[in-house]
Backbone atoms as SQL, in Angstrom:
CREATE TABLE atoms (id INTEGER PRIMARY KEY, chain TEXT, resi INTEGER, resn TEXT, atom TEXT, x REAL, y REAL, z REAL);
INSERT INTO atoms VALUES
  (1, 'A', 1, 'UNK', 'N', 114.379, 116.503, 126.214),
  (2, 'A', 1, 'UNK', 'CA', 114.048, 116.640, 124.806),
  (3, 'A', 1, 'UNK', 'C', 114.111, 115.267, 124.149),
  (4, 'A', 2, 'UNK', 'N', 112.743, 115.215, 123.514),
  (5, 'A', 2, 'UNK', 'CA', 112.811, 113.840, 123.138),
  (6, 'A', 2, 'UNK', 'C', 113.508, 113.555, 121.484),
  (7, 'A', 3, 'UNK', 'N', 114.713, 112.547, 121.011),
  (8, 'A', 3, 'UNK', 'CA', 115.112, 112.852, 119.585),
  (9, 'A', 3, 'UNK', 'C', 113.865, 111.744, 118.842),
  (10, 'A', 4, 'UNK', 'N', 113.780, 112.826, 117.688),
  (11, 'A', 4, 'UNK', 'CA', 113.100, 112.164, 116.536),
  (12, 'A', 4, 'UNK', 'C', 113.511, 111.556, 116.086),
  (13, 'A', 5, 'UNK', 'N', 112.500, 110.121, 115.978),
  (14, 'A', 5, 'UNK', 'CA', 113.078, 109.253, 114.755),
  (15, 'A', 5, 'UNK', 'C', 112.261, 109.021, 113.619),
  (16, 'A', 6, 'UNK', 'N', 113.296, 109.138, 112.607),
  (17, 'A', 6, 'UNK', 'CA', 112.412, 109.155, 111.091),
  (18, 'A', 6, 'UNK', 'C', 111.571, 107.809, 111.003),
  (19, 'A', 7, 'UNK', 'N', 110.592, 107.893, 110.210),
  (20, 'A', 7, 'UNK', 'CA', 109.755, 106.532, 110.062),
  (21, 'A', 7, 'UNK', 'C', 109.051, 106.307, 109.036),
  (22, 'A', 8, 'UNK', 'N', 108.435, 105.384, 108.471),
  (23, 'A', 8, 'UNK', 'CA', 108.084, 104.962, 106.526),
  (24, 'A', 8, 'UNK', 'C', 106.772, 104.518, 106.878),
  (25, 'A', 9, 'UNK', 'N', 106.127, 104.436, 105.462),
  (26, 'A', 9, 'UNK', 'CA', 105.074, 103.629, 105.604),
  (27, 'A', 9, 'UNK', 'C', 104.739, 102.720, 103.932),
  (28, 'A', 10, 'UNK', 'N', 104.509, 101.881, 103.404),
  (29, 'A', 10, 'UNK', 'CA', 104.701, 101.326, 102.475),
  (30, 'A', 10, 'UNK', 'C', 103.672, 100.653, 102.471),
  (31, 'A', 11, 'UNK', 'N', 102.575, 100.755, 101.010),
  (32, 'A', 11, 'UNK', 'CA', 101.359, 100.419, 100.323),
  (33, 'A', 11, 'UNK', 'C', 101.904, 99.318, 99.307),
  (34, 'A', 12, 'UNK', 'N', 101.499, 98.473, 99.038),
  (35, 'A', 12, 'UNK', 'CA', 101.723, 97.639, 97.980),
  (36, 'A', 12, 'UNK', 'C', 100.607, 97.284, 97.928),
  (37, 'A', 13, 'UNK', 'N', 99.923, 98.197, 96.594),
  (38, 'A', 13, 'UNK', 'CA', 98.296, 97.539, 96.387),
  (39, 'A', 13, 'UNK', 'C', 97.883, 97.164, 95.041),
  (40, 'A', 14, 'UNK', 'N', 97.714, 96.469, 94.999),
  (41, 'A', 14, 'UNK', 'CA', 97.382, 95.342, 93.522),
  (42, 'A', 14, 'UNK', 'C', 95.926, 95.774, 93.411),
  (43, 'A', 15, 'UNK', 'N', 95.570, 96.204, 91.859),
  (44, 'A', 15, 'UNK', 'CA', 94.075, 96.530, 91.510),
  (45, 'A', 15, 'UNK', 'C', 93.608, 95.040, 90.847),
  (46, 'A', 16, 'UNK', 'N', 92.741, 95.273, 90.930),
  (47, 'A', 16, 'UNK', 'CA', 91.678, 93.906, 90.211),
  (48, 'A', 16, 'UNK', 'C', 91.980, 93.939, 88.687),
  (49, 'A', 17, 'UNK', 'N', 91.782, 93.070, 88.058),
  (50, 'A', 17, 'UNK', 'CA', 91.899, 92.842, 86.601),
  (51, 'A', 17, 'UNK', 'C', 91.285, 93.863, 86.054),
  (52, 'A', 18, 'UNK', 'N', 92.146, 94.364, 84.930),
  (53, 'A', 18, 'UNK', 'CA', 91.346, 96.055, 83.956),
  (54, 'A', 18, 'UNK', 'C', 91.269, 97.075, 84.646),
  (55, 'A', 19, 'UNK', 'N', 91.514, 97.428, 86.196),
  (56, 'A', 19, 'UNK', 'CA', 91.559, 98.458, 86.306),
  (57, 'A', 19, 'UNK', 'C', 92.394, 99.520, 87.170),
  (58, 'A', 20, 'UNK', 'N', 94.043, 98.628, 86.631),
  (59, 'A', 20, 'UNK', 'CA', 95.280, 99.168, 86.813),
  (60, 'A', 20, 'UNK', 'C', 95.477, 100.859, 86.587),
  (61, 'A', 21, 'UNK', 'N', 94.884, 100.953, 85.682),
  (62, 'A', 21, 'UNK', 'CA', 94.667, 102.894, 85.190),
  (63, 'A', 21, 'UNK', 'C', 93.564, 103.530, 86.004),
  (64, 'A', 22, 'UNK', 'N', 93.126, 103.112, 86.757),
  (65, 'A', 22, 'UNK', 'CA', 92.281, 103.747, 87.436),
  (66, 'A', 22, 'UNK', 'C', 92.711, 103.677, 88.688),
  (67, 'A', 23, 'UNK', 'N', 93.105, 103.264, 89.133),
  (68, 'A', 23, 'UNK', 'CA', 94.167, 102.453, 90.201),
  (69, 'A', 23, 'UNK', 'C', 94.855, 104.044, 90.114),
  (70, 'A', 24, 'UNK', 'N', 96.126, 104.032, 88.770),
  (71, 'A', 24, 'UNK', 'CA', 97.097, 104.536, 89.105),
  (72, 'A', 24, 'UNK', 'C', 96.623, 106.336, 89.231),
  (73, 'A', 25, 'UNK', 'N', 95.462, 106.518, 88.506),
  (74, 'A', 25, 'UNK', 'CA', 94.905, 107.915, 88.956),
  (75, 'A', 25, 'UNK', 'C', 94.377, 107.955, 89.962),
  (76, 'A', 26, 'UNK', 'N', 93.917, 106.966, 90.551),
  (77, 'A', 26, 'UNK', 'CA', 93.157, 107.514, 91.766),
  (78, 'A', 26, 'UNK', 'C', 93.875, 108.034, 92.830),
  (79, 'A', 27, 'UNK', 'N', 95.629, 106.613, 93.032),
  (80, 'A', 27, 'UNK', 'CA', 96.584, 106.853, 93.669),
  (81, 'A', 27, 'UNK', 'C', 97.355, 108.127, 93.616),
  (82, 'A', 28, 'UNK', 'N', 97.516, 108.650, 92.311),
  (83, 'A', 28, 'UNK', 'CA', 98.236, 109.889, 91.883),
  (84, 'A', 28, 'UNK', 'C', 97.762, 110.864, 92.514),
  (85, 'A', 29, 'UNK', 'N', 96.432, 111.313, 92.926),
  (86, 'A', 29, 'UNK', 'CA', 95.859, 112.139, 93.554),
  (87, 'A', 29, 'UNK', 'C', 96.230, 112.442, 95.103),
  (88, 'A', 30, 'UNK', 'N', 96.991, 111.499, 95.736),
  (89, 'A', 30, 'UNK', 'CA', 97.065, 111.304, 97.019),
  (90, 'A', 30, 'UNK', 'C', 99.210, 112.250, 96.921),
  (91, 'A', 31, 'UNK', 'N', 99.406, 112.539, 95.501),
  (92, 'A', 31, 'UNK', 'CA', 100.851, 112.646, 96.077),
  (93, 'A', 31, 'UNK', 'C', 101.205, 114.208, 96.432),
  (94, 'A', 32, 'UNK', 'N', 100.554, 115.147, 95.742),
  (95, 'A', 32, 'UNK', 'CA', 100.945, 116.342, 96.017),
  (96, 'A', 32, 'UNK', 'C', 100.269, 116.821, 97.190),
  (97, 'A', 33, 'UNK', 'N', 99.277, 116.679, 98.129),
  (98, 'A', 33, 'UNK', 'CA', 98.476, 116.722, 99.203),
  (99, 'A', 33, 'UNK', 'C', 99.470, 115.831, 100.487),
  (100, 'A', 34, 'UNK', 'N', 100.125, 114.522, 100.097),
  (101, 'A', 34, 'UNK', 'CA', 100.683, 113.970, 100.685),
  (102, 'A', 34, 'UNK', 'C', 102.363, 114.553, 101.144),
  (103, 'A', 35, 'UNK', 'N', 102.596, 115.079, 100.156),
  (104, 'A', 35, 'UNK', 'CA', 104.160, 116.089, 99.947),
  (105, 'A', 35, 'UNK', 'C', 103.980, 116.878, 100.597),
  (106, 'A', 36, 'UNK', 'N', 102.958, 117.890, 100.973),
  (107, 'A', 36, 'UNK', 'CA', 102.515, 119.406, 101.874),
  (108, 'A', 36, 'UNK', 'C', 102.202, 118.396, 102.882),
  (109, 'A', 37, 'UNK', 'N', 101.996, 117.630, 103.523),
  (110, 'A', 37, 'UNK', 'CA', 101.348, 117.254, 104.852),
  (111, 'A', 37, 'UNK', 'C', 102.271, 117.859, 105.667),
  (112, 'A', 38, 'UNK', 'N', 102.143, 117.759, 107.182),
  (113, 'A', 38, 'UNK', 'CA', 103.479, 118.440, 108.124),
  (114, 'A', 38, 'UNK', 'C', 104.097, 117.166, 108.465),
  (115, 'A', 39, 'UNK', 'N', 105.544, 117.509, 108.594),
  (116, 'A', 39, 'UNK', 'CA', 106.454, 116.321, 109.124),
  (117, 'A', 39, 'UNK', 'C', 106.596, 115.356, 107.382),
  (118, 'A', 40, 'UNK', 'N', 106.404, 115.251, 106.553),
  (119, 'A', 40, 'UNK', 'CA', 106.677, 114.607, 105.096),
  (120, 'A', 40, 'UNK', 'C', 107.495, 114.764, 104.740),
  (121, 'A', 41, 'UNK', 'N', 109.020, 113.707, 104.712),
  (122, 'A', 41, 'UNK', 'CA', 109.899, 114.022, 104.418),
  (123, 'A', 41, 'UNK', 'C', 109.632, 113.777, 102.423),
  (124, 'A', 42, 'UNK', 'N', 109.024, 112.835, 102.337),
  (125, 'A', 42, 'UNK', 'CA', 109.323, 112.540, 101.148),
  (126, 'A', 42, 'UNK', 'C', 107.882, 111.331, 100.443),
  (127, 'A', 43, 'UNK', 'N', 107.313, 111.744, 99.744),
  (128, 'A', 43, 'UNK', 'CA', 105.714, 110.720, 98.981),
  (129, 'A', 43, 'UNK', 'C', 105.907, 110.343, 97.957),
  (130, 'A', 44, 'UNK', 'N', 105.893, 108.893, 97.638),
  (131, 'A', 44, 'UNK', 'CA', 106.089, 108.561, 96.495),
  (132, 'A', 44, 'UNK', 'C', 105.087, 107.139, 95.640),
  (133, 'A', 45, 'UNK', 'N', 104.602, 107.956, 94.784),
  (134, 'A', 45, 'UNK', 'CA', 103.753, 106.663, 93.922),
  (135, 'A', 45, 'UNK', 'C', 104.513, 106.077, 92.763),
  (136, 'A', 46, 'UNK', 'N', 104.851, 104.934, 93.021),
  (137, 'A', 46, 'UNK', 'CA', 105.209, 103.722, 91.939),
  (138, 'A', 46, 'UNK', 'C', 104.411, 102.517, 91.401),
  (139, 'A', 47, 'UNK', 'N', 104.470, 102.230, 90.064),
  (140, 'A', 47, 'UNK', 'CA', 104.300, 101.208, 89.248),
  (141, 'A', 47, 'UNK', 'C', 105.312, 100.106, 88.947),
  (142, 'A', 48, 'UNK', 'N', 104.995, 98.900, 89.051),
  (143, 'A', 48, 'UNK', 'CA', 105.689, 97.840, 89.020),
  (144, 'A', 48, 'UNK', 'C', 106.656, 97.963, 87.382),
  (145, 'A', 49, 'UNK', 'N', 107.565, 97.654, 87.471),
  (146, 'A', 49, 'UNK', 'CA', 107.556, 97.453, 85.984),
  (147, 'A', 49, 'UNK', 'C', 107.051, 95.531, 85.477),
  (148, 'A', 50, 'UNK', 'N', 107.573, 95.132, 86.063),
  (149, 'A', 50, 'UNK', 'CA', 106.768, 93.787, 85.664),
  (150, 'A', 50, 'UNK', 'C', 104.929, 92.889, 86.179),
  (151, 'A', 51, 'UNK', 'N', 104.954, 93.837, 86.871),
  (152, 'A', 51, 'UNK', 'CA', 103.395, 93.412, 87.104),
  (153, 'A', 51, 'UNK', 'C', 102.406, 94.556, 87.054),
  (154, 'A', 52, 'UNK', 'N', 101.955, 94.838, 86.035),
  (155, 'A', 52, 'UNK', 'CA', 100.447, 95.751, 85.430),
  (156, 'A', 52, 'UNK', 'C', 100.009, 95.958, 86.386),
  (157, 'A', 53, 'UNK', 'N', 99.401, 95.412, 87.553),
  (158, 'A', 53, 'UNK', 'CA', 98.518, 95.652, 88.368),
  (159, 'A', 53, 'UNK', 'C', 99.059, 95.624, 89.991),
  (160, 'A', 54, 'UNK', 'N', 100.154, 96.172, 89.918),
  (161, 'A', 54, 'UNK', 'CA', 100.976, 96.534, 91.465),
  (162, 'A', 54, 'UNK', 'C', 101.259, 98.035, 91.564),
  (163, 'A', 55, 'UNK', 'N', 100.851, 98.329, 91.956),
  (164, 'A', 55, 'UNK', 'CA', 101.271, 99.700, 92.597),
  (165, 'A', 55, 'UNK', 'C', 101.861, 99.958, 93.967),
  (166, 'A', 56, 'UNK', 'N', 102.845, 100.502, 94.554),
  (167, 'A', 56, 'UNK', 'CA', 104.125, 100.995, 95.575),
  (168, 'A', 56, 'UNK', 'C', 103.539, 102.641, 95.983),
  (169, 'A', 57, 'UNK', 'N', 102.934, 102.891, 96.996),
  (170, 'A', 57, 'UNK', 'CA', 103.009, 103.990, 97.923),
  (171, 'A', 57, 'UNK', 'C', 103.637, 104.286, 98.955),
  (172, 'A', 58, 'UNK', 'N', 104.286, 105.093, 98.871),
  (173, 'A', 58, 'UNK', 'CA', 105.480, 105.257, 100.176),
  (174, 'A', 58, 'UNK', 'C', 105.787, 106.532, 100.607),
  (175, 'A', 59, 'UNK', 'N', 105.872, 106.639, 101.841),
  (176, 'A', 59, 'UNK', 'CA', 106.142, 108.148, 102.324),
  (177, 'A', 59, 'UNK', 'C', 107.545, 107.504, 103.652),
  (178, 'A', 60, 'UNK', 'N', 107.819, 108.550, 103.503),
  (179, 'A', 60, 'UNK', 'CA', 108.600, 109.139, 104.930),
  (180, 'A', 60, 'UNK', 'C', 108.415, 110.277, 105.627),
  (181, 'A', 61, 'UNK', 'N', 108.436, 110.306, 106.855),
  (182, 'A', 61, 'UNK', 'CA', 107.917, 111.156, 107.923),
  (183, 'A', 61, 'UNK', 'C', 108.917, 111.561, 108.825),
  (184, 'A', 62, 'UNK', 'N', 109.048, 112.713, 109.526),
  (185, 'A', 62, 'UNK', 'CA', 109.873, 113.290, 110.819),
  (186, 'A', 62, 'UNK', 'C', 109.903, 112.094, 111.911),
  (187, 'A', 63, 'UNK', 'N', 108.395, 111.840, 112.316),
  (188, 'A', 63, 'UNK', 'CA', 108.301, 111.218, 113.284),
  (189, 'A', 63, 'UNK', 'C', 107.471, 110.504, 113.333),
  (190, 'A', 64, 'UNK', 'N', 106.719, 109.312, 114.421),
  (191, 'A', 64, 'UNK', 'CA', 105.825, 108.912, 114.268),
  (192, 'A', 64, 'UNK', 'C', 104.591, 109.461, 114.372),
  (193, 'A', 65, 'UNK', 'N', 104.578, 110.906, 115.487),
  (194, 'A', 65, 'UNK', 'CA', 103.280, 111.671, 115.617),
  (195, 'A', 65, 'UNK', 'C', 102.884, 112.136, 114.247),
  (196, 'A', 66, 'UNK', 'N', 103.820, 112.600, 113.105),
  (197, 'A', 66, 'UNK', 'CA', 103.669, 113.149, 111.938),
  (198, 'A', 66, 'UNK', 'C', 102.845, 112.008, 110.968),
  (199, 'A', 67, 'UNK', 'N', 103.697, 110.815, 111.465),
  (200, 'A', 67, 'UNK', 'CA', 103.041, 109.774, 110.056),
  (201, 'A', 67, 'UNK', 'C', 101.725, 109.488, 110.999),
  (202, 'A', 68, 'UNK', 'N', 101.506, 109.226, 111.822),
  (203, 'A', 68, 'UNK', 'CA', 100.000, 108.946, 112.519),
  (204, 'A', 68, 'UNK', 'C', 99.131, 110.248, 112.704),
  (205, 'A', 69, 'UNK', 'N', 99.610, 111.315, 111.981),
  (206, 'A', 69, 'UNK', 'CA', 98.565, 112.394, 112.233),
  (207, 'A', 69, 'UNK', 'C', 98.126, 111.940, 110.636),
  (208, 'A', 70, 'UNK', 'N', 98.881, 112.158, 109.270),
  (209, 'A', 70, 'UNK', 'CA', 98.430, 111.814, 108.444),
  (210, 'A', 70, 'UNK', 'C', 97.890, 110.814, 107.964),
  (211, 'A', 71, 'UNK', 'N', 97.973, 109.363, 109.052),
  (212, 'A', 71, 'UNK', 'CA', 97.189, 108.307, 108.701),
  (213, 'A', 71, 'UNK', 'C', 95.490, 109.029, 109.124),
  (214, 'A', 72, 'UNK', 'N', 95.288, 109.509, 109.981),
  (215, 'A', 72, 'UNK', 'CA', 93.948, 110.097, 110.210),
  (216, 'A', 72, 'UNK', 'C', 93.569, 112.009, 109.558),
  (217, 'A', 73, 'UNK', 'N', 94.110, 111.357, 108.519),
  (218, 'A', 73, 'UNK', 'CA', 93.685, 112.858, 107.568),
  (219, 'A', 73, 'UNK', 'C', 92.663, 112.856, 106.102),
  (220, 'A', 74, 'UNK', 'N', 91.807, 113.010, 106.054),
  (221, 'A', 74, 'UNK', 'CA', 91.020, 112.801, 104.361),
  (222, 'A', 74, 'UNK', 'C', 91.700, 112.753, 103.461),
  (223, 'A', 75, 'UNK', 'N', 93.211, 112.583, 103.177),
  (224, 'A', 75, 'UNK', 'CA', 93.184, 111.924, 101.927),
  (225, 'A', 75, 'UNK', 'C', 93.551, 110.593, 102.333),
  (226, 'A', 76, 'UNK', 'N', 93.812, 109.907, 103.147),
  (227, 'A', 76, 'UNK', 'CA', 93.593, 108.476, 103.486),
  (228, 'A', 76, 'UNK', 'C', 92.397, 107.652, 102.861),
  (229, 'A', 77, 'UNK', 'N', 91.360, 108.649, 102.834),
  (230, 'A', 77, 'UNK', 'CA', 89.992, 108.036, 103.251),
  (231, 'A', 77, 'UNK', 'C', 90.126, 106.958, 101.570),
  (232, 'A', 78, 'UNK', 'N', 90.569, 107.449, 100.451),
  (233, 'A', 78, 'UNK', 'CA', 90.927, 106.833, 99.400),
  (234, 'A', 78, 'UNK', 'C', 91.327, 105.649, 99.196),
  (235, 'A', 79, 'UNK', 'N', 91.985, 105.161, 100.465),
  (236, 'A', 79, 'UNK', 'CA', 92.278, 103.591, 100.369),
  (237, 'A', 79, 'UNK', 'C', 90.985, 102.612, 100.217),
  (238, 'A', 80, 'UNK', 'N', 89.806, 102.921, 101.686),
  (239, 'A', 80, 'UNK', 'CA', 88.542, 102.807, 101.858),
  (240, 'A', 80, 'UNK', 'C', 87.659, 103.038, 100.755),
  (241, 'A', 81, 'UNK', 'N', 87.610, 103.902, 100.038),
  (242, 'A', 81, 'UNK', 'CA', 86.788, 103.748, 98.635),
  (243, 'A', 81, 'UNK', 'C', 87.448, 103.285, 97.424),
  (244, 'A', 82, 'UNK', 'N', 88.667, 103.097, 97.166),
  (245, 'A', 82, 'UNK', 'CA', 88.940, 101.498, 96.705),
  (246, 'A', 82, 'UNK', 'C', 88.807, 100.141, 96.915),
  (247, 'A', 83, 'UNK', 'N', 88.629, 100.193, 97.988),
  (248, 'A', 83, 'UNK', 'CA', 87.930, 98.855, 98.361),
  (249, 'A', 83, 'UNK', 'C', 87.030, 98.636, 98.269),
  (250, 'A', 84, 'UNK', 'N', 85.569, 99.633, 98.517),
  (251, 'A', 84, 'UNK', 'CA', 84.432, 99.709, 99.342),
  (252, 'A', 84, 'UNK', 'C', 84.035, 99.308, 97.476),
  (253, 'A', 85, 'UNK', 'N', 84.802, 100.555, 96.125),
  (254, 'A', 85, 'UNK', 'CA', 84.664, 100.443, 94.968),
  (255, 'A', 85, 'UNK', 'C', 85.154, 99.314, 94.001),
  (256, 'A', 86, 'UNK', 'N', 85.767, 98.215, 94.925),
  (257, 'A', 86, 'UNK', 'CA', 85.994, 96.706, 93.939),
  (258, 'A', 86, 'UNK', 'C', 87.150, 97.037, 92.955),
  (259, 'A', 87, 'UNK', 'N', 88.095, 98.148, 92.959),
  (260, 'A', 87, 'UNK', 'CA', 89.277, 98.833, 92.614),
  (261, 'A', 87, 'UNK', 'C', 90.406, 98.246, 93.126),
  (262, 'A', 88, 'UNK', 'N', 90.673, 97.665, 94.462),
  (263, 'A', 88, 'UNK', 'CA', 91.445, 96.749, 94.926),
  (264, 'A', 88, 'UNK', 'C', 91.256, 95.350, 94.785),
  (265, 'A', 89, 'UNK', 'N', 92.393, 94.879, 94.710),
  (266, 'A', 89, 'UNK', 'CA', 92.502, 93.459, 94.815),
  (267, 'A', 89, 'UNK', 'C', 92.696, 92.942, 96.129),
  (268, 'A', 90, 'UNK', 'N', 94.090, 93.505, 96.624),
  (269, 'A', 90, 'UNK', 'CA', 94.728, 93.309, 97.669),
  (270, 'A', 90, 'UNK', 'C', 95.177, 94.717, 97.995),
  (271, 'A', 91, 'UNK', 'N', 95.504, 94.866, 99.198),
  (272, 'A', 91, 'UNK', 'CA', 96.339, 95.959, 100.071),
  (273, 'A', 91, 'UNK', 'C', 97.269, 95.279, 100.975),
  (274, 'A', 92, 'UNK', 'N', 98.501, 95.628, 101.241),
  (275, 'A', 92, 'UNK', 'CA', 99.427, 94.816, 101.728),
  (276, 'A', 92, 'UNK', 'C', 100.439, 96.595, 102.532),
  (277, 'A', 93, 'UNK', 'N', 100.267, 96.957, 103.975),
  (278, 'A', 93, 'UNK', 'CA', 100.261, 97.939, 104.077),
  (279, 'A', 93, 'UNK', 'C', 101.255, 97.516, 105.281),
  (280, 'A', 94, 'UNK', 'N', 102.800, 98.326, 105.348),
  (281, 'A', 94, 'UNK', 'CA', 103.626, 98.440, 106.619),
  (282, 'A', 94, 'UNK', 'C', 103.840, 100.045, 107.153),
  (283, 'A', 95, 'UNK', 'N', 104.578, 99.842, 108.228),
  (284, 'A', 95, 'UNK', 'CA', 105.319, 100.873, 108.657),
  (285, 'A', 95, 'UNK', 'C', 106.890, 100.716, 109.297),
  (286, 'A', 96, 'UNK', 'N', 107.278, 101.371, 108.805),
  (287, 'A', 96, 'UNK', 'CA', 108.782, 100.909, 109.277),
  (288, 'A', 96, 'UNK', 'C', 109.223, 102.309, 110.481),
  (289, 'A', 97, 'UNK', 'N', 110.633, 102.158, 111.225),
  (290, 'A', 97, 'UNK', 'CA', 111.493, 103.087, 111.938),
  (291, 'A', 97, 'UNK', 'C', 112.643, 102.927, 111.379),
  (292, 'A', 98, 'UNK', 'N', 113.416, 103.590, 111.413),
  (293, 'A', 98, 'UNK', 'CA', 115.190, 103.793, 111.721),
  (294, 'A', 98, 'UNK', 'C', 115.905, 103.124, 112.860),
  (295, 'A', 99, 'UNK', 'N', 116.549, 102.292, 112.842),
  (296, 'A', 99, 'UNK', 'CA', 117.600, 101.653, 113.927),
  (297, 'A', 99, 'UNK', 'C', 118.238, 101.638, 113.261),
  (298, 'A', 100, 'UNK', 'N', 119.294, 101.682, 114.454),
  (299, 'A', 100, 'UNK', 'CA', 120.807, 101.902, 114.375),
  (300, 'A', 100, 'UNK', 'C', 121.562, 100.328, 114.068),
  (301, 'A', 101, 'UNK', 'N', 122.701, 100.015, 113.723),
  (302, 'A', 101, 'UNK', 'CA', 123.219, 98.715, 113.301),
  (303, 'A', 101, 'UNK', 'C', 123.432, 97.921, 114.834),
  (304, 'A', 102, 'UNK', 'N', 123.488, 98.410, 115.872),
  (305, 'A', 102, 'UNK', 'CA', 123.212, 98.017, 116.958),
  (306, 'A', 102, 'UNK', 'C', 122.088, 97.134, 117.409),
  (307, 'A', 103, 'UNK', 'N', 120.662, 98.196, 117.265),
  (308, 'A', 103, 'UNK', 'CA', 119.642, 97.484, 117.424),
  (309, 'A', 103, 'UNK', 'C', 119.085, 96.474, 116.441),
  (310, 'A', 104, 'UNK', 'N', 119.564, 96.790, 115.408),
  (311, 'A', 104, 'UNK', 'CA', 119.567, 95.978, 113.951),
  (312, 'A', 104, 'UNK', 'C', 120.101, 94.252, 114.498),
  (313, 'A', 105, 'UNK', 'N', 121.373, 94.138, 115.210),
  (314, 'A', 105, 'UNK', 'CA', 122.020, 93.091, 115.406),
  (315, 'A', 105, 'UNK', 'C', 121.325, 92.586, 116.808),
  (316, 'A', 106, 'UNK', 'N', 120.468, 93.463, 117.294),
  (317, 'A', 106, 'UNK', 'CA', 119.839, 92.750, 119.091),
  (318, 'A', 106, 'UNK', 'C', 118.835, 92.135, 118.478),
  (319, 'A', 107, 'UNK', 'N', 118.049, 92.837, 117.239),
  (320, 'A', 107, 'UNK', 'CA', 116.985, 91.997, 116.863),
  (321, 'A', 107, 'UNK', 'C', 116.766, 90.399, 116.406),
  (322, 'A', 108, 'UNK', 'N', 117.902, 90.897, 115.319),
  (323, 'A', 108, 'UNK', 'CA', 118.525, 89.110, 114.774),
  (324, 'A', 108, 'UNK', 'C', 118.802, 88.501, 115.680),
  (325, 'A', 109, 'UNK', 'N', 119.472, 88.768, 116.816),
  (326, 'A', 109, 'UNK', 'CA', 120.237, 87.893, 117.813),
  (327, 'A', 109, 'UNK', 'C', 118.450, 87.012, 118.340),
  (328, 'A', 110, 'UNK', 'N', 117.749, 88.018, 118.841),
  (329, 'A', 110, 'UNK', 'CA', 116.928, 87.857, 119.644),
  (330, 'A', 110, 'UNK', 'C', 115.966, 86.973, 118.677),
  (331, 'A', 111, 'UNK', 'N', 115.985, 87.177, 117.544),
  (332, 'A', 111, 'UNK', 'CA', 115.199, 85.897, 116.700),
  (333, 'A', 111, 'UNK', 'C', 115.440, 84.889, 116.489),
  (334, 'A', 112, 'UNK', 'N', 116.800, 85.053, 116.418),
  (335, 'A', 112, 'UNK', 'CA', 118.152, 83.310, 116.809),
  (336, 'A', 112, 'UNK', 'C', 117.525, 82.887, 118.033),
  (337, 'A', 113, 'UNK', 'N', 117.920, 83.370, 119.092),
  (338, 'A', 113, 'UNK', 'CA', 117.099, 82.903, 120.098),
  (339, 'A', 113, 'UNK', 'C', 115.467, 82.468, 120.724),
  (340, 'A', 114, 'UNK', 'N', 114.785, 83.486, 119.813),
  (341, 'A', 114, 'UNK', 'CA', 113.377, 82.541, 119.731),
  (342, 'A', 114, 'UNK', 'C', 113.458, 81.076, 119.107),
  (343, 'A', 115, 'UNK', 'N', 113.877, 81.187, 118.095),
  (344, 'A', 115, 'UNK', 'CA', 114.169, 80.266, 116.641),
  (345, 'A', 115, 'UNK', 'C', 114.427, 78.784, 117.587),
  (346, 'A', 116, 'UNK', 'N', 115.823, 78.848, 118.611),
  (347, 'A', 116, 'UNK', 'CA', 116.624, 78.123, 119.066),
  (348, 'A', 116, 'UNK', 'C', 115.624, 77.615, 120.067),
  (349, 'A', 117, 'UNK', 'N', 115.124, 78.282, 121.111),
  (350, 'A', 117, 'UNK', 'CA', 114.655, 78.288, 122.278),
  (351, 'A', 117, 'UNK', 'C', 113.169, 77.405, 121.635);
């Protein structure tokens, strides 16, 4: 039995000048569709408070099969017609996992050692 590990994904997308409100509706549309997906622990759309034109999308997922089934689901397709629509500025898009303070400390170590080496 294989254990699940929880996993994120994080949007930081800046709209073009003037059209921060269109931005933030278009994004809004993606959260209650995104909340029902399977495996969604948790969807969330944010606004910067100091920069007008930043917007924060973020989910958490069961697993990775869960967050990669919903990366290939139609309401994704929305990122793509912000762009395609001159609505984006930038997209700046991760995914994160869960480690333990263990693997947390092999990583650093192991970047000391690139760093050094």
């Amino acid at each position: 039995m294989s254990t699940q590990i929880p996993v994120s994904h994080m949007a930081f997308v800046r709209a073009r000048a003037g059209r921060s409100a269109e931005l933030g509706a278009r994004l809004s549309a993606l959260i209650e569709p995104s909340r029902n997906a399977p495996g969604c622990l948790s969807f969330a759309l944010q606004h910067s408070q100091c920069d007008p034109e930043l917007w924060l999308v973020s989910g958490f997922w069961t697993n990775q099969q869960a967050m990669t089934s919903y990366f290939g689901s139609p309401a994704m397709q929305i990122f793509a017609e912000l762009v395609q629509e001159l609505v984006v500025n930038s997209l700046d898009f991760h995914t994160f996992k869960d480690v333990s303070a263990v693997q947390a400390l092999g990583h650093s170590q192991a970047a000391v050692h690139k760093l050094a080496g």
